[in-house]
C-alpha positions in Angstrom: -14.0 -17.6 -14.8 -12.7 -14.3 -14.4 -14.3 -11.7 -16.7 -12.4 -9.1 -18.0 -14.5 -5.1 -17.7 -13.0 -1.8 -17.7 -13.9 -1.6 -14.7 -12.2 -4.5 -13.1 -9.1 -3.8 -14.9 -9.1 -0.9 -13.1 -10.0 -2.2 -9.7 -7.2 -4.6 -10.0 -4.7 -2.3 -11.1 -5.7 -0.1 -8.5 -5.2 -3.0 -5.9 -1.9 -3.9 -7.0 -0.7 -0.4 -6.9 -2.0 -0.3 -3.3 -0.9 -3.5 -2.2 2.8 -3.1 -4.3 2.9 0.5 -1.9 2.0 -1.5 1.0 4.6 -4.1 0.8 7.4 -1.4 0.2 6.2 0.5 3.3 6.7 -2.6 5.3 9.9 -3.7 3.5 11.4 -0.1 4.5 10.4 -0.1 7.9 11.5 -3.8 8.5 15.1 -2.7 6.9 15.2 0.3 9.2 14.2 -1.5 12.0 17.1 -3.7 11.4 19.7 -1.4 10.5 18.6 0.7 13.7 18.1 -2.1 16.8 19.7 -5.2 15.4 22.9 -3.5 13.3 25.4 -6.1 14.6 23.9 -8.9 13.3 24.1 -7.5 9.8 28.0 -8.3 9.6 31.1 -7.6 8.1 29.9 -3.9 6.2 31.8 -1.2 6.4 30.1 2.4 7.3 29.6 3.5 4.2 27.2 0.5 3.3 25.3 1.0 6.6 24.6 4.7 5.5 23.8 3.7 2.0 21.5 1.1 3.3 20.1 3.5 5.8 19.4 5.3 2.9 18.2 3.4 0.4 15.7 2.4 3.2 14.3 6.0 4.1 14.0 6.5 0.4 11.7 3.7 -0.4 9.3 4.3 2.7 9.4 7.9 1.3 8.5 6.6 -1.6 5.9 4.2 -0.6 4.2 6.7 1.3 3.8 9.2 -1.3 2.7 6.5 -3.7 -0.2 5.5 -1.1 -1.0 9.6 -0.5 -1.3 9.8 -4.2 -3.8 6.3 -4.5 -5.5 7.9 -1.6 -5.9 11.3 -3.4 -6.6 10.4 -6.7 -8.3 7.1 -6.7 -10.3 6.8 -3.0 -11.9 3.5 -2.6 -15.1 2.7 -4.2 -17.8 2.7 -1.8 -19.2 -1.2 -2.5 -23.0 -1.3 -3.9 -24.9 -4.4 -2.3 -27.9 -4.0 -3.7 -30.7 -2.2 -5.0 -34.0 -0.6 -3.6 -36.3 0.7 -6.7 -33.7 3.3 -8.3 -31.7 4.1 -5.2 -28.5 2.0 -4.4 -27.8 0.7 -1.1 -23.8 0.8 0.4 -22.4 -0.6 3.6 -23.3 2.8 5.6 -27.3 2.4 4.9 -27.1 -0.5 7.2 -28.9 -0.4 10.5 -26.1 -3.1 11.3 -22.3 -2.5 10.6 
């Protein structure tokens, strides 16, 4: 069963954030890809919407990209503990082995 800590509350909001930032990054560049190389297959729309949907596309990778520079910023990733050795912990990069 999941147990609820502060801690985990915060490692999964702080995953959601990233992953929500992540998806939006790909939607954007997906769109713009589209709009870009495959524009007439998108159909009957007149100018206007392509511009509009050009830019309602940069703005949310924009967006997503700040929102990951900001995660990255103020909230790097935790470096993982595996283990103990007397009082000292012991992460990934005290490997021999990676």
């Amino acid at each position: 069963m999941w147990q609820t800590t502060a801690l985990n509350v915060k490692q999964h909001a702080l995953n959601y954030l990233q992953k929500k930032a992540e998806a939006d990054k790909e939607k954007a560049q997906l769109s713009l890809a589209l709009l870009l190389e495959k524009s007439a297959g998108i159909g009957d729309h007149s100018t206007e919407d392509y511009y509009k949907n050009l830019d309602e596309a940069l703005a949310t990778l924009v967006d997503a990209d700040d929102r990951l520079e900001v995660l990255a910023k103020y909230f790097p990733p935790a470096v993982e503990v595996l283990g103990t050795v007397g009082s000292y912990s012991v992460t990934q990069d005290d490997l021999p082995i990676k």
